[in-house]
mmCIF file as Biopython writes it, N, C-alpha, C and O atoms, coordinates in Angstrom:
data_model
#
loop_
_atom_site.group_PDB
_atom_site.id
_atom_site.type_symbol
_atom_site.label_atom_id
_atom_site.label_alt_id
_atom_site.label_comp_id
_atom_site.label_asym_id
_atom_site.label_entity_id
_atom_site.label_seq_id
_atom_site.pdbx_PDB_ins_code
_atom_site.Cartn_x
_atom_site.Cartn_y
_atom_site.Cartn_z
_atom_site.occupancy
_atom_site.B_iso_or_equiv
_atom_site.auth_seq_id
_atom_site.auth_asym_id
_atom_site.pdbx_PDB_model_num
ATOM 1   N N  . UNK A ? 1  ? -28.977 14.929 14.085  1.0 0.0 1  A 1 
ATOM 2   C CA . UNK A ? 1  ? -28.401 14.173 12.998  1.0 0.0 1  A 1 
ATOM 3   C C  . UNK A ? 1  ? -27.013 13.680 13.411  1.0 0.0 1  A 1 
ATOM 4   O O  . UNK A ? 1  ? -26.169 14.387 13.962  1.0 0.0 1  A 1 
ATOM 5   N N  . UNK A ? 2  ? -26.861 12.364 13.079  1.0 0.0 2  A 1 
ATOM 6   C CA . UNK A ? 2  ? -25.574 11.740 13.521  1.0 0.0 2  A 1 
ATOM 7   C C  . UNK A ? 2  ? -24.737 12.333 12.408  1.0 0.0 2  A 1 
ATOM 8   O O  . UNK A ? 2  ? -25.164 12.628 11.292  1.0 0.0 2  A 1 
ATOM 9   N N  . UNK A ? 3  ? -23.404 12.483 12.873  1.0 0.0 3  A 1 
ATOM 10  C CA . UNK A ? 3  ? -22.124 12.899 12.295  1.0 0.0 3  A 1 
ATOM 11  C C  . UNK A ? 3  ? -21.217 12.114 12.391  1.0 0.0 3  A 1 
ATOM 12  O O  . UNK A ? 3  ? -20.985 11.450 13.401  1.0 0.0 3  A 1 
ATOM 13  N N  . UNK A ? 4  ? -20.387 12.077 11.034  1.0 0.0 4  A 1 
ATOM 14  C CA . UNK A ? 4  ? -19.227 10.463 11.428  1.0 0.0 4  A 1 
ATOM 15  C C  . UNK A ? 4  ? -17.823 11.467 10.958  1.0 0.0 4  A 1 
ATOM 16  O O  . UNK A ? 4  ? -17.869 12.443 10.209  1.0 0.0 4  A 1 
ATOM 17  N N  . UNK A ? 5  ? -16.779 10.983 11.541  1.0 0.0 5  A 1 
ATOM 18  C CA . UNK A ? 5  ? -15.670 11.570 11.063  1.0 0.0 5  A 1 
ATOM 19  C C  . UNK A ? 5  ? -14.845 10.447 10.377  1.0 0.0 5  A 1 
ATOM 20  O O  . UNK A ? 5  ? -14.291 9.476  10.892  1.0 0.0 5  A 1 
ATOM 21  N N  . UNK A ? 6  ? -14.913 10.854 9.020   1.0 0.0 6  A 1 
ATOM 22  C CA . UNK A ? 6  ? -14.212 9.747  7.697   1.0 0.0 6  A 1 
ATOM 23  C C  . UNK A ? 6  ? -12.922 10.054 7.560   1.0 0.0 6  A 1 
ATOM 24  O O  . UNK A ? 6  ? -12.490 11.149 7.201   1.0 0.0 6  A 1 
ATOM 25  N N  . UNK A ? 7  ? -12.123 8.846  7.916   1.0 0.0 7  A 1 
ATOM 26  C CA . UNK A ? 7  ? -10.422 8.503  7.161   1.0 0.0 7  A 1 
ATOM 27  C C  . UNK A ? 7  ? -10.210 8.423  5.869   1.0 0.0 7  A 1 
ATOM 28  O O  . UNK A ? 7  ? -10.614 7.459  5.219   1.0 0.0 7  A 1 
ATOM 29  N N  . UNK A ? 8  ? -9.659  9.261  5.426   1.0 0.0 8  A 1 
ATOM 30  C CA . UNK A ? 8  ? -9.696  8.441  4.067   1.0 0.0 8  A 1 
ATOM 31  C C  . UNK A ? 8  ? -8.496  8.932  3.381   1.0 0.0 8  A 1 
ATOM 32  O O  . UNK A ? 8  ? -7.962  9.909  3.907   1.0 0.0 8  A 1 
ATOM 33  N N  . UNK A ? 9  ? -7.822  8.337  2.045   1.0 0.0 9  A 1 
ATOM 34  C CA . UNK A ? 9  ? -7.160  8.700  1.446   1.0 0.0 9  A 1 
ATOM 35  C C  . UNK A ? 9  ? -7.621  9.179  0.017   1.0 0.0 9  A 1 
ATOM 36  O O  . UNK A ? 9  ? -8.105  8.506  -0.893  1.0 0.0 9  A 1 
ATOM 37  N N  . UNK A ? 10 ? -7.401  10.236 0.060   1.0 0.0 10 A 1 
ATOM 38  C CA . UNK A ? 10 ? -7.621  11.042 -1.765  1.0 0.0 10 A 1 
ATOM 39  C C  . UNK A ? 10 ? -6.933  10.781 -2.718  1.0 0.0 10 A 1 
ATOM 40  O O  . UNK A ? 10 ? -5.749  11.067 -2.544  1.0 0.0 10 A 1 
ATOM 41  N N  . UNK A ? 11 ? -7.288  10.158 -4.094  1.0 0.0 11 A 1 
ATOM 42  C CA . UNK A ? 11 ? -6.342  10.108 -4.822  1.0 0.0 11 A 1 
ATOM 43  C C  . UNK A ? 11 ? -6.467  10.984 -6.250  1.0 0.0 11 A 1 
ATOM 44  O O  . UNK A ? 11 ? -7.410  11.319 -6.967  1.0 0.0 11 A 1 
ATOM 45  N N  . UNK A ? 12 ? -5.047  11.173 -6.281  1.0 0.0 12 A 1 
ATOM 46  C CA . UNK A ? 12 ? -5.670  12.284 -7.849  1.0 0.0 12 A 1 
ATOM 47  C C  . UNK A ? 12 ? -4.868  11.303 -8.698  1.0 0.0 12 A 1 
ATOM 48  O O  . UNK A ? 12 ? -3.839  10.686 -8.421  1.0 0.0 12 A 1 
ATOM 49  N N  . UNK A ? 13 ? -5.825  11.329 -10.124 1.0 0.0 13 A 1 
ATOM 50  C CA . UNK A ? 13 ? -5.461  10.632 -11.186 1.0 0.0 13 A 1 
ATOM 51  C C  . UNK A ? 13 ? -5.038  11.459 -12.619 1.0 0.0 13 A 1 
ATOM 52  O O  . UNK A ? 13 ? -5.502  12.496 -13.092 1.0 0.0 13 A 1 
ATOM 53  N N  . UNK A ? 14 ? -4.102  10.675 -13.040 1.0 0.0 14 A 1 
ATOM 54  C CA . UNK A ? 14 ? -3.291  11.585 -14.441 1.0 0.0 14 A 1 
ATOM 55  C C  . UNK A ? 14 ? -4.202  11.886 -15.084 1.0 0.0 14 A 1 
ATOM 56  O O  . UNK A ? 14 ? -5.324  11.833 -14.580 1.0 0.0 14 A 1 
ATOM 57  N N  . UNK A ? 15 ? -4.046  12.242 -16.217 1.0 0.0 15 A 1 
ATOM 58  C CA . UNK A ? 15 ? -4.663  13.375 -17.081 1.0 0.0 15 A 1 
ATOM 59  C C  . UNK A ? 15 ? -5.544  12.532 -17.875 1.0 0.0 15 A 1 
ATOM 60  O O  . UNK A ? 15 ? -6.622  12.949 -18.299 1.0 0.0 15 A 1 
ATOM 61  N N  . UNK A ? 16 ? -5.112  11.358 -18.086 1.0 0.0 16 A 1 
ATOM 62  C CA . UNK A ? 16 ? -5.931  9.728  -18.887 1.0 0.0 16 A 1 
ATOM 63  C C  . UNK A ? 16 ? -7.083  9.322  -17.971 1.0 0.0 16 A 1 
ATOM 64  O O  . UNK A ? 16 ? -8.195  9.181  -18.479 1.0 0.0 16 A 1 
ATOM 65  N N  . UNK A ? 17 ? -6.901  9.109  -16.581 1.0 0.0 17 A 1 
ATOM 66  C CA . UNK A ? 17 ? -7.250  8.740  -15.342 1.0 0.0 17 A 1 
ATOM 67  C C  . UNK A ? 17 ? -7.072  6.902  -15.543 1.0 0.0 17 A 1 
ATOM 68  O O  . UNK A ? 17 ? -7.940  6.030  -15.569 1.0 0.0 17 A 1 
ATOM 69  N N  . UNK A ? 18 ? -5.515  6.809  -15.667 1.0 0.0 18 A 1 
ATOM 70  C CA . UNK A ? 18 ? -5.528  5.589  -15.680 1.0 0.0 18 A 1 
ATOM 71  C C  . UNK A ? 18 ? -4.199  4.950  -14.725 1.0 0.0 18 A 1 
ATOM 72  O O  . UNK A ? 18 ? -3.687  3.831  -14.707 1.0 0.0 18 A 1 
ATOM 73  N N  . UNK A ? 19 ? -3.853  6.461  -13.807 1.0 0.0 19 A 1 
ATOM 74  C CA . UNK A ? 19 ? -3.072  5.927  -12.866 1.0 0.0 19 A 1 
ATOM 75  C C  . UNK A ? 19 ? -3.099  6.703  -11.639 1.0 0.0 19 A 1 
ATOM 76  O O  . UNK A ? 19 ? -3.566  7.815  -11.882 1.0 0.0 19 A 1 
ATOM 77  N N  . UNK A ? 20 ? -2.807  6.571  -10.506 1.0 0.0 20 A 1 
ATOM 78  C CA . UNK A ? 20 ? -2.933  7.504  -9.846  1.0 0.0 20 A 1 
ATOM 79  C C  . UNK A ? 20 ? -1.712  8.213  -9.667  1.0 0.0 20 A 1 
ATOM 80  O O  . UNK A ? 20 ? -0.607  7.680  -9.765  1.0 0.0 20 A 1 
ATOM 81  N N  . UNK A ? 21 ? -1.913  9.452  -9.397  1.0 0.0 21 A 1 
ATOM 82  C CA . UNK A ? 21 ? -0.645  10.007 -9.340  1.0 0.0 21 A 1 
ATOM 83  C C  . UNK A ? 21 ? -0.017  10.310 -7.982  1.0 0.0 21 A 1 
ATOM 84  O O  . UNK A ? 21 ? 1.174   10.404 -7.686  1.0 0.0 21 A 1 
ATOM 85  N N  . UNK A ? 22 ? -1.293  10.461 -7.106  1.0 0.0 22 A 1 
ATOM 86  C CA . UNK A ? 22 ? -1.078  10.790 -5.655  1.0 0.0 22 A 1 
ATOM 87  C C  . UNK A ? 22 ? -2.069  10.541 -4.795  1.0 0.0 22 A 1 
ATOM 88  O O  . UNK A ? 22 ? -3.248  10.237 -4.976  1.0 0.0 22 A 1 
ATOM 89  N N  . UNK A ? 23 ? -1.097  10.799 -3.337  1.0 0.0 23 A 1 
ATOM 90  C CA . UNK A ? 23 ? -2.367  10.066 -2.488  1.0 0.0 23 A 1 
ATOM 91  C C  . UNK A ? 23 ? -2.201  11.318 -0.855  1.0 0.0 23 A 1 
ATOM 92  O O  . UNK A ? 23 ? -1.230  11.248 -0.101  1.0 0.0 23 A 1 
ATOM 93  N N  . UNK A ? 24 ? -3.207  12.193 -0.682  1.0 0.0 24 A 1 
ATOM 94  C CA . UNK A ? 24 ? -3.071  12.760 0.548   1.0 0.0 24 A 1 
ATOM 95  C C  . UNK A ? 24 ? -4.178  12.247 2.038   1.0 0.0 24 A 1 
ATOM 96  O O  . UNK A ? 24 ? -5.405  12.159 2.075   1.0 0.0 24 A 1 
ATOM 97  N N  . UNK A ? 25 ? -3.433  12.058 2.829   1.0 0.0 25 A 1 
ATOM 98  C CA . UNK A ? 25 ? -4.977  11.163 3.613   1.0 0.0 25 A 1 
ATOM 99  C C  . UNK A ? 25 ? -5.393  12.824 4.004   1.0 0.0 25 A 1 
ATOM 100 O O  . UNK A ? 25 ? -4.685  13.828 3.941   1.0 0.0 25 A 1 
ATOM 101 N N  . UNK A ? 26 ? -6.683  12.685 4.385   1.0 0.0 26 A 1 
ATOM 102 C CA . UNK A ? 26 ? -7.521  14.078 4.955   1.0 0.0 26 A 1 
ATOM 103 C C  . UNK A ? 26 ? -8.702  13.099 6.055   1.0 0.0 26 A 1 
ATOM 104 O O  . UNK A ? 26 ? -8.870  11.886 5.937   1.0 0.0 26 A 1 
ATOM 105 N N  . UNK A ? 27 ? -9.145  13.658 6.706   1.0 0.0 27 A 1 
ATOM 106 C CA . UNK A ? 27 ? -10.626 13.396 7.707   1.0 0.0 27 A 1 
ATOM 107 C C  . UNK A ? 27 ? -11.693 14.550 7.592   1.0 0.0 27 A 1 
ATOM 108 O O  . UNK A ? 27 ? -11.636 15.690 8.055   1.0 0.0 27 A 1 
ATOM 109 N N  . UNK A ? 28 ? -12.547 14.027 6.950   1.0 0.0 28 A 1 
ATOM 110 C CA . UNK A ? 28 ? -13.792 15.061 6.975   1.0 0.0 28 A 1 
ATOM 111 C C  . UNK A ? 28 ? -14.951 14.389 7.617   1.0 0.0 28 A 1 
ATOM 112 O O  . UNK A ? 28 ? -15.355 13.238 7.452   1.0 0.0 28 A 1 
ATOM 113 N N  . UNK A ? 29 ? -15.523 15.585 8.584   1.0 0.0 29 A 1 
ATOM 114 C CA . UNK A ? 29 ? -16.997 15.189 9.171   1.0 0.0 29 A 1 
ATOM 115 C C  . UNK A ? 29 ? -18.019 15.294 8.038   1.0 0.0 29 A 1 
ATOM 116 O O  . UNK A ? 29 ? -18.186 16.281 7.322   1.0 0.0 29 A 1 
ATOM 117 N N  . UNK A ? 30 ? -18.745 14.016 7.974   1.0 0.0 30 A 1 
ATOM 118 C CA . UNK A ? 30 ? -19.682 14.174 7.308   1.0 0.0 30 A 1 
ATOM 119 C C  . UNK A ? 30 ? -20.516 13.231 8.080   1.0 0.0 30 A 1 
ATOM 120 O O  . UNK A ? 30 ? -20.085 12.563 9.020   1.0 0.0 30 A 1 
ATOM 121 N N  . UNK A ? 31 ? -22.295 13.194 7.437   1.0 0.0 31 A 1 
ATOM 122 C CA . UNK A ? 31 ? -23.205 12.263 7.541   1.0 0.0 31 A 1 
ATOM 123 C C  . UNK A ? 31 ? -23.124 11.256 6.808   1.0 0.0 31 A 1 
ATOM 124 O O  . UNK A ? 31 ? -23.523 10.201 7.300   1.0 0.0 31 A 1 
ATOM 125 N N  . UNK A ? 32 ? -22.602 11.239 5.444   1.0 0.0 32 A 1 
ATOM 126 C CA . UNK A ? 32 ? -22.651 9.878  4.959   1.0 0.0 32 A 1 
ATOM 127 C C  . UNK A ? 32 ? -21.464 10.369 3.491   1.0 0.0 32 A 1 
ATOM 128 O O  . UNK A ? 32 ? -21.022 11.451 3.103   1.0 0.0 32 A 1 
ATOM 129 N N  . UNK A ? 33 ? -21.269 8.638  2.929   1.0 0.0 33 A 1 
ATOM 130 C CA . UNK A ? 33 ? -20.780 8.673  1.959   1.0 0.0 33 A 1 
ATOM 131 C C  . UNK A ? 33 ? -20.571 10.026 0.740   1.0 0.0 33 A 1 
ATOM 132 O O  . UNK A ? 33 ? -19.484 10.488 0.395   1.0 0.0 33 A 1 
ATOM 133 N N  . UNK A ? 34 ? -21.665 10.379 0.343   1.0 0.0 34 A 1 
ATOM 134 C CA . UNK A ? 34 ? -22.252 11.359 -0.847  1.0 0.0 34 A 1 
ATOM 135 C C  . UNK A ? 34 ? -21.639 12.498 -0.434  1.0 0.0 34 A 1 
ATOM 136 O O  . UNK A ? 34 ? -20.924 13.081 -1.249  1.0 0.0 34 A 1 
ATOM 137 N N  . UNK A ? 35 ? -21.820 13.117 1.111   1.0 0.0 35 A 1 
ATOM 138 C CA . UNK A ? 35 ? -21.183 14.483 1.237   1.0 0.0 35 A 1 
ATOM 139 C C  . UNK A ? 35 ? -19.855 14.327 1.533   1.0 0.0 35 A 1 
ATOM 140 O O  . UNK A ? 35 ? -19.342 15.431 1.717   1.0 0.0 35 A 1 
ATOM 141 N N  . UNK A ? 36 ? -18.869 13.172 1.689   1.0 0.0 36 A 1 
ATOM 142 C CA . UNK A ? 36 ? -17.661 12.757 1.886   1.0 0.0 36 A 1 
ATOM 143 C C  . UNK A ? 36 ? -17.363 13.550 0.236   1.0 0.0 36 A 1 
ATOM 144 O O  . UNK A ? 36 ? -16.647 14.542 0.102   1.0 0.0 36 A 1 
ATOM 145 N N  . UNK A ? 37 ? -18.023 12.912 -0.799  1.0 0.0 37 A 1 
ATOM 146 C CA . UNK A ? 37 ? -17.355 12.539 -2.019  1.0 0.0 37 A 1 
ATOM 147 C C  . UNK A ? 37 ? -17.866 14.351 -2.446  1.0 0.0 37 A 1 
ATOM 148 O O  . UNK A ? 37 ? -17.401 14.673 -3.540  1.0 0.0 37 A 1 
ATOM 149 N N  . UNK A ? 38 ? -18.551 15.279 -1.887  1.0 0.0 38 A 1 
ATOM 150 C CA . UNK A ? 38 ? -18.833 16.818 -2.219  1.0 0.0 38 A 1 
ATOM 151 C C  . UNK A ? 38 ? -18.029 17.508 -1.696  1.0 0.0 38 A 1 
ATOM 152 O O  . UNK A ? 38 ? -17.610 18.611 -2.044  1.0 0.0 38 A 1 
ATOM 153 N N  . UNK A ? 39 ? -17.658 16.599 -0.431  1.0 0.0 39 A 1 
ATOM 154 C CA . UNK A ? 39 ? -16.463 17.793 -0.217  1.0 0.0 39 A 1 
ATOM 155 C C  . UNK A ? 39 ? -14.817 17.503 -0.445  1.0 0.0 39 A 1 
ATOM 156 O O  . UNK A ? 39 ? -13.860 18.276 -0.497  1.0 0.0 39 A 1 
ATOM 157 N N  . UNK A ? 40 ? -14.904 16.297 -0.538  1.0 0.0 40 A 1 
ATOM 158 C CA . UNK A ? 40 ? -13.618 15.895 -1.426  1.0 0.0 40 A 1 
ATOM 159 C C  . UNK A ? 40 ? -13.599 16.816 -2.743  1.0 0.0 40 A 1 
ATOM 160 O O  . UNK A ? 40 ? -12.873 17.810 -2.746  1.0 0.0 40 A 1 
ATOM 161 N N  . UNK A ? 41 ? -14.143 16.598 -3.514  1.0 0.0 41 A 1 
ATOM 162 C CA . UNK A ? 41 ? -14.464 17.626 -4.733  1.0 0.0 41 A 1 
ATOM 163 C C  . UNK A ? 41 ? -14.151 18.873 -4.560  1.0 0.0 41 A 1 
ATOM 164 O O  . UNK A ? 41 ? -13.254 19.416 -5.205  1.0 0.0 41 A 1 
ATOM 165 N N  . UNK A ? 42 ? -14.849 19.458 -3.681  1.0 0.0 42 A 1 
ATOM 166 C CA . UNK A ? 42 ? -14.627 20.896 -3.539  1.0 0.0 42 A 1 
ATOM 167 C C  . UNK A ? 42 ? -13.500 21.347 -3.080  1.0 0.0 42 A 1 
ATOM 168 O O  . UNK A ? 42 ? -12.935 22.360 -3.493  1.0 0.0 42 A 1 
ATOM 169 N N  . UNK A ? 43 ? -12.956 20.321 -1.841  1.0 0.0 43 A 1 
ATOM 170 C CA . UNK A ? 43 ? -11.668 20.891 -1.396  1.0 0.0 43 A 1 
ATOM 171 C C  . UNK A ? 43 ? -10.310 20.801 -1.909  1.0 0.0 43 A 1 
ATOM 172 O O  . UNK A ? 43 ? -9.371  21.429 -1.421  1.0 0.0 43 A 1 
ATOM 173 N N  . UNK A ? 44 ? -10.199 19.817 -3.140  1.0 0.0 44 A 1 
ATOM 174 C CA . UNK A ? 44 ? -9.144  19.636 -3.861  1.0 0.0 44 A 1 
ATOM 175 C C  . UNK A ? 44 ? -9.277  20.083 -5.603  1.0 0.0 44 A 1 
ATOM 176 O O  . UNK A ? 44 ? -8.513  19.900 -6.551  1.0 0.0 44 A 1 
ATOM 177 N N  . UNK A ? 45 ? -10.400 20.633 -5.503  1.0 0.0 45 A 1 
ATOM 178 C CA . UNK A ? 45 ? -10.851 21.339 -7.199  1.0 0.0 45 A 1 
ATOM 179 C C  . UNK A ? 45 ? -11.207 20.207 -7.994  1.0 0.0 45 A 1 
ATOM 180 O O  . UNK A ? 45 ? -11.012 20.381 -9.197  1.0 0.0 45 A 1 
ATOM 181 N N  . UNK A ? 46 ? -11.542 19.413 -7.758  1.0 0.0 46 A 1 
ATOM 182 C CA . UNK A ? 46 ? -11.774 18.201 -8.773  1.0 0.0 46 A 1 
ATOM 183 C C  . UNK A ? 46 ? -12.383 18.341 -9.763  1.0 0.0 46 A 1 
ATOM 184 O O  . UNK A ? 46 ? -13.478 18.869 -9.572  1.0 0.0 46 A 1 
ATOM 185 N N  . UNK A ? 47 ? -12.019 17.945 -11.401 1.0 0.0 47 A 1 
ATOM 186 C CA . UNK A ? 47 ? -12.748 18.366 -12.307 1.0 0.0 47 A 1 
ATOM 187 C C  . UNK A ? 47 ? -13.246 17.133 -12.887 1.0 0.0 47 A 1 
ATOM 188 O O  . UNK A ? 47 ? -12.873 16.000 -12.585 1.0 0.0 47 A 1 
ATOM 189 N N  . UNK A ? 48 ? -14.200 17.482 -13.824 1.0 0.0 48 A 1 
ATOM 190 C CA . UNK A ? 48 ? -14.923 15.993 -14.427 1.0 0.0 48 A 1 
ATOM 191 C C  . UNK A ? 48 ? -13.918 15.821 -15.577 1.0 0.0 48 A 1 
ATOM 192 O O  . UNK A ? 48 ? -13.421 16.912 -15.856 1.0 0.0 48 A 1 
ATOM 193 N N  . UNK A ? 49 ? -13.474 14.858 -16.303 1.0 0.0 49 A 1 
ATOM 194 C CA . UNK A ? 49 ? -13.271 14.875 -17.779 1.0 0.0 49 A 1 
ATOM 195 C C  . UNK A ? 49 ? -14.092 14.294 -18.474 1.0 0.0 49 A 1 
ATOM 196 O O  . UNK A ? 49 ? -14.095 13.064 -18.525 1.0 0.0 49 A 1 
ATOM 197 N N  . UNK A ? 50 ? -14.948 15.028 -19.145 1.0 0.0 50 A 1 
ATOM 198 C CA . UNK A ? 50 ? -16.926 14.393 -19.739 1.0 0.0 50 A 1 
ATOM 199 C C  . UNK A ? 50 ? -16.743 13.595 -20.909 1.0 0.0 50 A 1 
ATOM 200 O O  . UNK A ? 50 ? -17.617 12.797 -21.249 1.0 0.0 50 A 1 
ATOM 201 N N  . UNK A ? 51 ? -15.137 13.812 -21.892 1.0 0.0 51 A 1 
ATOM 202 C CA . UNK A ? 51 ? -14.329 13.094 -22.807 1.0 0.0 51 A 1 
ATOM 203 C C  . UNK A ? 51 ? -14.619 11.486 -22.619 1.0 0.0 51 A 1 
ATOM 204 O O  . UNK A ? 51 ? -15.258 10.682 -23.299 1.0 0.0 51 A 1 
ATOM 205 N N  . UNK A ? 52 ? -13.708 11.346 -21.135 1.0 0.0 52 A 1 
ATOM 206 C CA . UNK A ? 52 ? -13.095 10.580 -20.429 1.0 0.0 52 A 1 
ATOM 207 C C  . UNK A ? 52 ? -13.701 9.539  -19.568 1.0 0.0 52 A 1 
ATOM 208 O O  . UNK A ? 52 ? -13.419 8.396  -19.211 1.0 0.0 52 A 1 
ATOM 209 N N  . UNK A ? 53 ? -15.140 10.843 -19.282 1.0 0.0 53 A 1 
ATOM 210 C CA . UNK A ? 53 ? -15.509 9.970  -18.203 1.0 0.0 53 A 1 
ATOM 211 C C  . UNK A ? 53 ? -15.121 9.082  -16.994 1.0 0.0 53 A 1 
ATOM 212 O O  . UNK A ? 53 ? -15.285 7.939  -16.566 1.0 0.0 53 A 1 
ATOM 213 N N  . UNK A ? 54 ? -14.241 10.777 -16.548 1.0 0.0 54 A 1 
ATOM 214 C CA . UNK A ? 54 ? -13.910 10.244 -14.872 1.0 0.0 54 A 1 
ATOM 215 C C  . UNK A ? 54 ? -13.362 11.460 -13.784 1.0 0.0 54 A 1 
ATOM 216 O O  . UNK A ? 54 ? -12.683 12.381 -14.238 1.0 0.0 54 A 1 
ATOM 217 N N  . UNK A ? 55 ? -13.573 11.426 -12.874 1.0 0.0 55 A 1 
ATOM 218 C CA . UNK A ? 55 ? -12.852 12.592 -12.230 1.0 0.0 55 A 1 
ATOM 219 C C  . UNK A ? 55 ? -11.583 12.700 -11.832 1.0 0.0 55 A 1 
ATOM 220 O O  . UNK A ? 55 ? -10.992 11.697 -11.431 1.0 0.0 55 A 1 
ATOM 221 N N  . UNK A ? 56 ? -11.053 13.759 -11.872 1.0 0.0 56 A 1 
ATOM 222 C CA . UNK A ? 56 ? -9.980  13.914 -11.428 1.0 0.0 56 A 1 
ATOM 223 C C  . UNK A ? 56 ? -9.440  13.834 -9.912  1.0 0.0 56 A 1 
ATOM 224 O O  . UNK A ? 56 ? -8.290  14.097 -9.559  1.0 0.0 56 A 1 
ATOM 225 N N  . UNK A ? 57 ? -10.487 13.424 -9.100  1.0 0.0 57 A 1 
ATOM 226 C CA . UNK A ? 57 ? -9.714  13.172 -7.868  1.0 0.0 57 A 1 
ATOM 227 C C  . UNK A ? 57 ? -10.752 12.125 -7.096  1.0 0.0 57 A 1 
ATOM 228 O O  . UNK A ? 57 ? -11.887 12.212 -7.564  1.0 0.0 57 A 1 
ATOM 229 N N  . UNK A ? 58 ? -10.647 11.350 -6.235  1.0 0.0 58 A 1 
ATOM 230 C CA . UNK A ? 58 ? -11.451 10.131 -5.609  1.0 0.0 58 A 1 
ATOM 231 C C  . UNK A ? 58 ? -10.904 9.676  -4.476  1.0 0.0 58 A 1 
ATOM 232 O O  . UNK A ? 58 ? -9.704  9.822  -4.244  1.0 0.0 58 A 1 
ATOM 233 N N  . UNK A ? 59 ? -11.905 8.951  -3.483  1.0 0.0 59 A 1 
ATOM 234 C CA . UNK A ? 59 ? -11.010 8.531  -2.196  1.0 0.0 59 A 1 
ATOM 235 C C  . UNK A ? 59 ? -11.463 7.437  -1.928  1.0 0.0 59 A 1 
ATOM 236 O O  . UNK A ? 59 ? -12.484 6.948  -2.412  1.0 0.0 59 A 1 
ATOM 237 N N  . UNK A ? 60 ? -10.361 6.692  -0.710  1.0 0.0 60 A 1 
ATOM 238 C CA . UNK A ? 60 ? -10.955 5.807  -0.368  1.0 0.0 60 A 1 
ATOM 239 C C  . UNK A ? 60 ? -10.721 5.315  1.288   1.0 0.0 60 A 1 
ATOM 240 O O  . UNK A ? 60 ? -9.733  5.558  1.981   1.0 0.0 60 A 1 
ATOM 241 N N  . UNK A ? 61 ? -11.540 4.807  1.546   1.0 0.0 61 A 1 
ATOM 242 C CA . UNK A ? 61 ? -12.104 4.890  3.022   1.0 0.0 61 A 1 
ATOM 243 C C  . UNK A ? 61 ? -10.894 4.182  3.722   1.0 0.0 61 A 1 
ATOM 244 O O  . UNK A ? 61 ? -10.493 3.170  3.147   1.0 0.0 61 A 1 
ATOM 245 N N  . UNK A ? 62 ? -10.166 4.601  5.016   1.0 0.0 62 A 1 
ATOM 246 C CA . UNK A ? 62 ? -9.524  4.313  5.738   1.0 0.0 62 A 1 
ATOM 247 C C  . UNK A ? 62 ? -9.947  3.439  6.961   1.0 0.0 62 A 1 
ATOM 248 O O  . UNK A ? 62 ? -9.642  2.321  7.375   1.0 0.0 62 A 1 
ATOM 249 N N  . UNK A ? 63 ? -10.962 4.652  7.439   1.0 0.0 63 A 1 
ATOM 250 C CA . UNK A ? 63 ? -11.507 4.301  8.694   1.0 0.0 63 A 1 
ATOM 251 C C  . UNK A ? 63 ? -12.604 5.055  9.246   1.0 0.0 63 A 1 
ATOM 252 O O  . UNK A ? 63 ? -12.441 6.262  9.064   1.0 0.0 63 A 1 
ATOM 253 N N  . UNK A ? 64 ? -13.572 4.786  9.805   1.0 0.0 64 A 1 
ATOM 254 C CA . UNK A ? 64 ? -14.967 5.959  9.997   1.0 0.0 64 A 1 
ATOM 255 C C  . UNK A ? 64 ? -15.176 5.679  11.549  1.0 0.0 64 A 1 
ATOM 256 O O  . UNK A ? 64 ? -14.897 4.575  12.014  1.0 0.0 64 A 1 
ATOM 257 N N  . UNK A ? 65 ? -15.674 6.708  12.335  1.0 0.0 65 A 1 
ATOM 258 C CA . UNK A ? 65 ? -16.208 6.887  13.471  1.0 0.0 65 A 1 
ATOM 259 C C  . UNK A ? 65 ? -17.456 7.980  14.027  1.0 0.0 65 A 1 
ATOM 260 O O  . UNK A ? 65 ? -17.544 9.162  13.693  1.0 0.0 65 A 1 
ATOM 261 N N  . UNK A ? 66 ? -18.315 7.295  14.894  1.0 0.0 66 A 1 
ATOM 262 C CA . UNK A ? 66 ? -18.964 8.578  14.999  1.0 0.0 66 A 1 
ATOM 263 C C  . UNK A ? 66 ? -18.440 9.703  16.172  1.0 0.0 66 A 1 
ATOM 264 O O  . UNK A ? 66 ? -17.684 9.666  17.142  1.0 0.0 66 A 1 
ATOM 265 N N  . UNK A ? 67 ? -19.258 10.681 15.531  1.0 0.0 67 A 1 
ATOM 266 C CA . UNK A ? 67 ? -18.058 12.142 16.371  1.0 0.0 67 A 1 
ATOM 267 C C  . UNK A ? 67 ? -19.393 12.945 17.407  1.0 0.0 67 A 1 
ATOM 268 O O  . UNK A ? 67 ? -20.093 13.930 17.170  1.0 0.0 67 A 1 
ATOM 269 N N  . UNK A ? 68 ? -19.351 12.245 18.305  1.0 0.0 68 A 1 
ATOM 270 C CA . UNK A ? 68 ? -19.698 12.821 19.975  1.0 0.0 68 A 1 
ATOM 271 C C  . UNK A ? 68 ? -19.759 14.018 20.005  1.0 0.0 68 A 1 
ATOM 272 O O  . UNK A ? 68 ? -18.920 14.487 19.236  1.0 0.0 68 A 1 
ATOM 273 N N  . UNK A ? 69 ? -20.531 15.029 20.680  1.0 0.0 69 A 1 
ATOM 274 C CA . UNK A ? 69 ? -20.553 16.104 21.589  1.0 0.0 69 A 1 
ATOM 275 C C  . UNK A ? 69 ? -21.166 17.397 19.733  1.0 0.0 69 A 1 
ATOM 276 O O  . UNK A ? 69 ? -21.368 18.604 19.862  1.0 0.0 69 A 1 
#
């Protein structure tokens, strides 16, 4: 299975989710999009607001490569 290593920047959004509040870049190996956005989640605690309808944290793509060996 091919493996890509994703750039990206995380952003966490205020408590409304109508601004962002911050931005940390991270690189995670993943296979595709979907497990980018599971482990973004997991590694920064991201919560849903089901009110609100939106999460509390999201990213966005920098730069992707595939990762050799």
């Amino acid at each position: 299975m091919t493996t890509y290593r994703w750039a990206i920047s995380v952003r966490r959004w205020d408590h409304y989710g109508q601004r962002v509040v911050s931005r940390t870049p991270a690189a995670i190996d993943a296979k595709d999009k979907d497990e980018v956005t599971v482990k973004v989640r997991a590694m920064f605690n991201a919560t849903y607001d089901d009110f609100r309808k939106f999460w509390s944290h999201d990213w966005t793509l920098q730069s992707v490569e595939e990762v050799t060996g």
